[in-house]
C-alpha positions as CSV (number, residue, x, y, z in Angstrom):
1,X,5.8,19.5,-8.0
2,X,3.4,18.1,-5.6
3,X,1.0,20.4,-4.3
4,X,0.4,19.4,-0.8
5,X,2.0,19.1,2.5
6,X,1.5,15.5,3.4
7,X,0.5,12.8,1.5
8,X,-2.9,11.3,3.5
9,X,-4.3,9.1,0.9
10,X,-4.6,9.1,-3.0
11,X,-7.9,10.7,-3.8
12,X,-7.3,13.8,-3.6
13,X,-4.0,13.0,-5.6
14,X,-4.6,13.9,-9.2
15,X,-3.9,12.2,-12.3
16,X,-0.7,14.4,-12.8
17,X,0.7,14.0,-9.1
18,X,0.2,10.2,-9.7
19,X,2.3,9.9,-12.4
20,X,5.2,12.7,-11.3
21,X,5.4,10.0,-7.9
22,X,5.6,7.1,-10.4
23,X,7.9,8.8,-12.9
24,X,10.3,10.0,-9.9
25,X,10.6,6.6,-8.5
26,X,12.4,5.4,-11.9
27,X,14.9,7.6,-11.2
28,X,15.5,6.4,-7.6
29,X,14.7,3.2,-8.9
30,X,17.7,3.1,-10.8
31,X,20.5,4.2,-7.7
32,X,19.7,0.3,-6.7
33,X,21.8,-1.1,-9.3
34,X,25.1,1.2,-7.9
35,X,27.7,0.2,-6.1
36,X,26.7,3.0,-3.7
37,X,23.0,2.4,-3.1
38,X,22.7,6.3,-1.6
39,X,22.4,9.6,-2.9
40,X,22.2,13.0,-0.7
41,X,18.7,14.3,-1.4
42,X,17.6,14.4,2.3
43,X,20.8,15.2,4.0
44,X,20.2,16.7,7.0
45,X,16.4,15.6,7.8
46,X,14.7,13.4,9.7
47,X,11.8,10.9,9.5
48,X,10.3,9.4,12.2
49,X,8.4,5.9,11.8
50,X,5.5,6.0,14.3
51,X,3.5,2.8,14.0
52,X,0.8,2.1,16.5
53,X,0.4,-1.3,14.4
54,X,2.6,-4.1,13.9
55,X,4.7,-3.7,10.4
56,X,7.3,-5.1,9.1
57,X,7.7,-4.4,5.3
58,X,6.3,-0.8,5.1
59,X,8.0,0.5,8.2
60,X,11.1,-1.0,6.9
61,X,10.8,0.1,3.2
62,X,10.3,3.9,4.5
63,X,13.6,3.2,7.0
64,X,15.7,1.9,3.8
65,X,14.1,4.9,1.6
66,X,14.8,7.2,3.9
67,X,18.4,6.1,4.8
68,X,18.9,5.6,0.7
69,X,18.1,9.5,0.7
70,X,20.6,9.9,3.5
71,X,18.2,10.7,5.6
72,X,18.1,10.4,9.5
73,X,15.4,7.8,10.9
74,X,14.0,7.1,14.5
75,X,11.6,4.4,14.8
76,X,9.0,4.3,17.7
77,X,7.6,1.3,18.4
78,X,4.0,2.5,20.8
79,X,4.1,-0.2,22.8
80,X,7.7,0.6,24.2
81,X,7.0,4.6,24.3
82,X,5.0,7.1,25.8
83,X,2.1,5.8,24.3
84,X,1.4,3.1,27.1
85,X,1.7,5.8,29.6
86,X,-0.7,7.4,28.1
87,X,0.4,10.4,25.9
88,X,-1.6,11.4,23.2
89,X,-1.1,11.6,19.6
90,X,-1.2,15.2,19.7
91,X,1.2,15.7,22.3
92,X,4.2,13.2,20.7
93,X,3.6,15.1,17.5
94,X,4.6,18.2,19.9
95,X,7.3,16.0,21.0
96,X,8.8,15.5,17.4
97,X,8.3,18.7,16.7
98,X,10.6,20.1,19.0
99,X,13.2,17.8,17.9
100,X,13.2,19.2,14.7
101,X,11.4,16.1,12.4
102,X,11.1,16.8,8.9
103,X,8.8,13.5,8.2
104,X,6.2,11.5,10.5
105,X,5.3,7.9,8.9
106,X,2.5,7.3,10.8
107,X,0.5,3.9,10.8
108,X,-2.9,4.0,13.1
109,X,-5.8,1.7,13.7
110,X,-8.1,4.6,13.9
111,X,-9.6,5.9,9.9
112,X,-8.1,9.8,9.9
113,X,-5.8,9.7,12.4
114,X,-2.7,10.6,9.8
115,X,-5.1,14.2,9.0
116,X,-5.1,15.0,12.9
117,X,-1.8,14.6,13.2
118,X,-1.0,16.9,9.4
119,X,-3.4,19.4,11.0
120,X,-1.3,19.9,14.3
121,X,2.7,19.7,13.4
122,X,4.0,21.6,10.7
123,X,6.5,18.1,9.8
124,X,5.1,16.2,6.8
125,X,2.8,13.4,7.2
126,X,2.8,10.5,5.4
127,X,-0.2,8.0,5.7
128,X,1.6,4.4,6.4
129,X,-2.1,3.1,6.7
130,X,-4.9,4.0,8.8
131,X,-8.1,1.9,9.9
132,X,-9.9,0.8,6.8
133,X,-9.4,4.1,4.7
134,X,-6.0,3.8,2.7
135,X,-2.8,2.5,2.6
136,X,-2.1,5.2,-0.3
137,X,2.1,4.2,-0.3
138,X,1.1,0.6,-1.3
139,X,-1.7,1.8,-4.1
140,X,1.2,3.6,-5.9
141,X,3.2,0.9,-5.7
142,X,1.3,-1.5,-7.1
143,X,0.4,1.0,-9.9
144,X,3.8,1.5,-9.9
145,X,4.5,-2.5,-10.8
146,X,1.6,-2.6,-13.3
147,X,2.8,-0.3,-15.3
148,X,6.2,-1.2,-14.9
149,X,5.2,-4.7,-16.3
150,X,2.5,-4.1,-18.6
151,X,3.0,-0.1,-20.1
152,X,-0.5,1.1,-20.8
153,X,-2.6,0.8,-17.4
154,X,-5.9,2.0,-19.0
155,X,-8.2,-0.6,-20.1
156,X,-6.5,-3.2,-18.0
157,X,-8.5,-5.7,-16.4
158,X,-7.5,-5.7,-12.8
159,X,-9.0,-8.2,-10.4
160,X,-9.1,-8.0,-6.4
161,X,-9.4,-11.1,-4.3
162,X,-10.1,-11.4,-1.1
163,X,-11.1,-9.2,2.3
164,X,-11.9,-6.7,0.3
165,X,-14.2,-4.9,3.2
166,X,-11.3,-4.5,5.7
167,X,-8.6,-3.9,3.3
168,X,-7.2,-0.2,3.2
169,X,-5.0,-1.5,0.3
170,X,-7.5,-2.4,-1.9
171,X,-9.3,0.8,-1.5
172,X,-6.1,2.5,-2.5
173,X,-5.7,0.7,-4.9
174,X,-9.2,1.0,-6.6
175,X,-8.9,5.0,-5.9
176,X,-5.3,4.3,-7.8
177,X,-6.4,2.4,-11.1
178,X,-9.6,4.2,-11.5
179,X,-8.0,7.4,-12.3
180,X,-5.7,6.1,-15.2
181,X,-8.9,4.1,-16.4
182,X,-8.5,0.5,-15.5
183,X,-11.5,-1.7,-14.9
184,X,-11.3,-3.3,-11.6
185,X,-13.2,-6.4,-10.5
186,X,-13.8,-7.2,-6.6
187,X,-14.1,-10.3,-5.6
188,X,-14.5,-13.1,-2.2
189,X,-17.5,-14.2,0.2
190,X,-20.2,-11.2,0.5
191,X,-19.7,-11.0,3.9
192,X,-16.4,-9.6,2.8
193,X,-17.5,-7.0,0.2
194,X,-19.5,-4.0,1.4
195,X,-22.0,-2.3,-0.6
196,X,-20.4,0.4,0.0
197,X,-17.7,-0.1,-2.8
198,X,-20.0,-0.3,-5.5
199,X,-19.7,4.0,-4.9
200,X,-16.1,3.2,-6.1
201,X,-17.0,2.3,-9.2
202,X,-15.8,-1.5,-9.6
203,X,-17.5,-4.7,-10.8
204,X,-18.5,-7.3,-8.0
205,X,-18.5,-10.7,-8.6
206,X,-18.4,-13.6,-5.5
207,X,-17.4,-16.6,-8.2
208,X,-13.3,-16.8,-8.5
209,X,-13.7,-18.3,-11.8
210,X,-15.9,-15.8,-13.6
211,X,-14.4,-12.9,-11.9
212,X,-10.9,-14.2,-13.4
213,X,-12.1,-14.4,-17.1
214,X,-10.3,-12.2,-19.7
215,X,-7.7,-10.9,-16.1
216,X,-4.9,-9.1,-16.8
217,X,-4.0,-8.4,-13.1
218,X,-4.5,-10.5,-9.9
219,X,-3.8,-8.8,-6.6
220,X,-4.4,-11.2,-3.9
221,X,-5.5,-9.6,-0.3
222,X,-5.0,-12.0,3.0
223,X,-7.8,-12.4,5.1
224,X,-7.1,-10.1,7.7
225,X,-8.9,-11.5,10.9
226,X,-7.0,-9.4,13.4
227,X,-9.3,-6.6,11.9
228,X,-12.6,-8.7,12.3
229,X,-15.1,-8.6,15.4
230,X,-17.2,-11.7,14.3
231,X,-16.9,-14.6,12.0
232,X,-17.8,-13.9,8.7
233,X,-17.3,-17.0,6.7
234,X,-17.8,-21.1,7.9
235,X,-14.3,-21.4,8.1
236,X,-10.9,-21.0,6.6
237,X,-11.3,-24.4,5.0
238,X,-14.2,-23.1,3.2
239,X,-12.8,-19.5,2.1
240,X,-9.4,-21.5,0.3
241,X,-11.9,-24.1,-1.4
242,X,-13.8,-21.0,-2.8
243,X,-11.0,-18.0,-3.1
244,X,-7.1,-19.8,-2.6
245,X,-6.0,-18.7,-5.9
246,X,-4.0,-22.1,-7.5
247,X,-2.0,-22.3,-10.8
248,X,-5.8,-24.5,-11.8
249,X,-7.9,-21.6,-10.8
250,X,-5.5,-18.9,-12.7
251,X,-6.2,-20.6,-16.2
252,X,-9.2,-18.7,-16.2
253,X,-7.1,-15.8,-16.4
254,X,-4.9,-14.6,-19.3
255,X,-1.9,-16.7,-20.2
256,X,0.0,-14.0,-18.4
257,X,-1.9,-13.0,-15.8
258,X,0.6,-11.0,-13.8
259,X,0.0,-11.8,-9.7
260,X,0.3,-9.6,-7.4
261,X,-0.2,-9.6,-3.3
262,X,0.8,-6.5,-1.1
263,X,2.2,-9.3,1.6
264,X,2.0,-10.5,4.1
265,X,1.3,-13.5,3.1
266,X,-0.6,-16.3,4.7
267,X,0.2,-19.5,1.8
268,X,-2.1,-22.2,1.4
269,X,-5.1,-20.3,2.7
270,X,-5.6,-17.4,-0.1
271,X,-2.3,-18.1,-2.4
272,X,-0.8,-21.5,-3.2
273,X,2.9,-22.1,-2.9
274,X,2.9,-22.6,-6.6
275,X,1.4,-19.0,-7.6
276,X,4.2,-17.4,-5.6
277,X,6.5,-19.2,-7.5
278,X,5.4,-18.6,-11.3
279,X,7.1,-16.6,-13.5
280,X,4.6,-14.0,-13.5
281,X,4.4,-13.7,-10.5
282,X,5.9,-10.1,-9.1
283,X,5.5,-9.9,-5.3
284,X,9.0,-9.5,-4.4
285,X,9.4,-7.1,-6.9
286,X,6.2,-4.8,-5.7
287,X,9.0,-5.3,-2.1
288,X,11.6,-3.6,-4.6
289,X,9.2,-1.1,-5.9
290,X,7.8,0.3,-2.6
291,X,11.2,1.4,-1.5
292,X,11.6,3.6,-4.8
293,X,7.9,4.6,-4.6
294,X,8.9,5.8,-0.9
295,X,11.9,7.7,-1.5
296,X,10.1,9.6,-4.6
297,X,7.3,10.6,-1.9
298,X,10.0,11.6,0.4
299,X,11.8,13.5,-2.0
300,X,8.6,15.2,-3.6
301,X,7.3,16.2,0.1
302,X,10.4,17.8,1.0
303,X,10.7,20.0,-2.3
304,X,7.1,21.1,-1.7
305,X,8.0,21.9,1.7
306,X,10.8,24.2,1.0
């Protein structure tokens, strides 16, 4: 059982906790193939998706996950609530409270804003992504998709390409791999990778080519310039010349490389049309994965909650 209230980010997560949320989502993995794509698990609760930031595939994953667990859901959209009146977080978690919400998905643009709102409502939290610190949902599910693919996780050679600095997935996902003893490699302009992460404990490279060498895993990030204040690079002409990862560029790779990106995706710039396409290629599966990942956190959080 997992030993926590809400589930804020993975590292504080142990080893064990990892691998009871991976080993639960099997199981929930497995209602998809039914003719009745439902079981009763969360009869009679309610989660409430509270996004602040635009989403499309996490917010509707936990709605499907949720409603697969037969669950209630209310989505709030900020910009047509409260919010633009004014209301703080505090106060709407009051709010949903008193209405009796078992769950709050919350995504934020603010680092910590999921562990204010855990420390103030009594409802479990679940961290749908905040600021630059994690996006711990998408870390297991991505685990969840290595290991589905490729069994043994430690000793992989996991690459990272991209915005590495202002991605929250690939800090989960780092936290993720380096507790079941992968070796991850970082890599894209160094305007783009802090120094910060070498306190992770990952390998650095800025050349595509080398940092591909010997790859067992690819995760490809998008640049995410909604989240940047100044240029940092030329241009995106420059960053697809030097990072677009290309069938050409993958040969530098194992044969079967498996690809990965946590979407969305922006093609021709960091992914070519081809990538998405191969064979080995398992983004819409990591789609298919998140919603089992989601209802096994859903389901754990409410039996530790009892």
């Amino acid at each position: 059982m997992l030993k926590t209230k809400d589930l804020l980010g993975l590292e504080n997560l142990t080893k064990k906790e990892i691998e009871l949320i991976l080993d639960t989502a099997i199981n929930f993995k497995g209602v998809f193939t039914r003719s009745v794509k439902k079981v009763p698990a969360l009869r009679g609760k309610t989660v409430v998706n509270l996004f602040y930031e635009p989403s499309t595939r996490t917010s509707k994953s936990f709605e499907v996950a949720a409603q697969r667990l037969s669950a209630d859901v209310i989505d709030i959209t900020t910009s047509m609530s409260s919010v633009v009146k004014g209301e703080s977080l505090i106060d709407i978690g009051k709010t949903l409270e008193a209405m009796k919400a078992d769950f709050v998905v919350i995504r934020h643009a603010m680092a910590g804003t999921p562990k204010i709102l855990a420390e103030n409502i009594s409802a479990a939290v679940i961290n749908a992504g905040d600021g630059f610190h994690e996006h711990p949902t998408q870390g297991l599910l991505d685990l969840y998709t290595i290991r589905e693919n490729l069994d043994e996780i430690k000793g992989l050679k996991v690459v990272i390409v991209g915005d590495i600095g202002h991605s929250r997935v690939a800090k989960s996902n780092i936290l993720a791999l380096n507790k079941f003893g992968a070796k991850v490699t970082v890599v894209g302009p160094p305007t783009l990778i802090p120094d910060s992460i070498k306190e992770m404990g990952v390998d650095i490279e800025y050349n595509l080519k080398k940092a591909l060498e010997n790859a067992d895993v690819v995760n490809i990030l998008r640049i995410q310039l909604e989240r940047q204040n100044k240029n940092l690079f030329p241009s995106l002409r420059e960053y697809t010349a030097l990072y677009k990862v290309t069938p050409e560029i993958l040969k530098y790779a194992k044969k079967s490389v498996l690809i990965m990106h946590p979407g969305p995706m922006n093609r021709g710039i960091e992914i070519s049309s081809e990538v998405v396409n191969l064979k080995n290629a398992v983004i819409n599966e990591q789609v298919t994965n998140g919603i089992a990942i989601r209802m096994a956190i859903l389901y754990l959080l409410a039996k530790a909650n009892k």
